[in-house]
Phi, psi and omega in degrees: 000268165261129181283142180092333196277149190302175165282150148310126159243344176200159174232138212255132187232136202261143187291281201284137173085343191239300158290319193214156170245111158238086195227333173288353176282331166311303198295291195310300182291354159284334222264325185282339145283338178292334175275017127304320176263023187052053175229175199281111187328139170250166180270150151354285179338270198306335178297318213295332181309300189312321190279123176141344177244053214039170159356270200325302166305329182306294189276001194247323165295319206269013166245356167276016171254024194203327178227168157317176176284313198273008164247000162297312214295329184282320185291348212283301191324322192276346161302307192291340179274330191288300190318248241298004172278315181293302160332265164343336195275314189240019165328107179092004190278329205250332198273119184254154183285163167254176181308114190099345175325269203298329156301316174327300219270357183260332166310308179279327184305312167332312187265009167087039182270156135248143212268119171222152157250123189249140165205156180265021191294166155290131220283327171303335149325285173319277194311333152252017168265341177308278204288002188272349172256035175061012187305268201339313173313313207255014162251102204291328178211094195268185189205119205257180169320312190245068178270304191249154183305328186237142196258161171307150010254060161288150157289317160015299203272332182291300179303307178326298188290336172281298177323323185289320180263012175054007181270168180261133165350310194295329175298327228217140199244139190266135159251104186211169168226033175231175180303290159008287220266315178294294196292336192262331175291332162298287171300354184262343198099013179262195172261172157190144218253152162218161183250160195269007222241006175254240192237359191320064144109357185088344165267190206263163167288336160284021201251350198248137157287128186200162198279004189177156165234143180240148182275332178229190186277321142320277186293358168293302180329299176330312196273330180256016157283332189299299217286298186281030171257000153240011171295160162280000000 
């Protein structure tokens, strides 16, 4: 990464787009509020634009593609309890690892990183779908969107987590695969990897500055043996 740059002791690893794809978990539970409130099912497509900036934005976009702000802005409480009931009702039934995940993460435990997850998913979300995919083992500390006053790509949640593992920003390499997870990892001080295979935002992954792009989880792991192994 950076020649000279301290050694890695740990990595911040982001859920949705980077660990699991979950936009069919999306569909179903947009789609089951949007028929309550009579509006018309939407695709895969049009959400994967959508994902990444917690809950709220999710459901205030995907209802602004059919109303206005001020009948969003009257409806959205009772939108957001139909999402998060149905959310709830199917978390994780739909949703698959991507490739290389669970080697990745046994791969940085190995080398003794230690491992937290930050998403801006809500930590009541987040915690049972990590164990409902076998996650959970291999994280010391997660952290959802309403963990901290502020979601990526506020640095907040990134300084938060480096604070929890007592380690320094310089220490520690952020893995995600949006703008979201590279700007709060930039502002915080970290390092930081992206993978090409998730969703940020409907643009390329190459738009975003970062120390590297990995196709997995495995070779990011790969990448931060190279690196402390020419570290100070």
């Amino acid at each position: 990464m950076r020649a000279g740059a301290a050694g890695i002791r740990a990595a911040i690893i982001d859920l949705d787009g980077t660990m699991l794809d979950t936009v069919p978990d999306f569909e179903a539970a947009l789609n089951g509020m949007r028929a309550e409130l009579g509006l018309a099912p939407i695709t895969q497509d049009t959400i994967k634009p959508l994902v990444g900036k917690g809950s709220e934005k999710l459901v205030r976009d995907a209802l602004l593609l059919d109303w206005d702000a001020a009948r969003v802005d009257a409806a959205f409480e009772d939108a957001l309890a139909a999402y998060q009931r149905h959310y709830l009702a199917i978390n994780g039934q739909r949703s698959t690892l991507y490739e290389g995940v669970l080697d990745g993460l046994a791969a940085m435990r190995d080398q003794g990183l230690r491992l937290v997850c930050v998403t801006n998913k809500p930590i009541a979300f987040a915690l049972p779908l990590l164990d409902q995919k076998g996650l959970t083992p291999y994280f010391e500390r997660v952290f959802g969107g309403d963990s901290f006053a502020k979601k990526k790509p506020a640095p907040m949640p990134m300084l938060g987590a480096c604070a929890a593992l007592d380690l320094s920003p310089s220490q520690v390499v952020v893995i995600g695969d949006s703008s979201n997870d590279a700007e709060a990892a930039r502002a915080a001080g970290c390092f930081v990897l992206t993978v090409p295979y998730g969703y940020n935002h409907g643009r390329p992954i190459q738009e975003i500055n970062s120390d590297g792009i990995v196709s997995s989880l495995l070779e990011a792991a790969a990448l931060i043996t190279a690196h402390n192994q020419t570290s100070k």
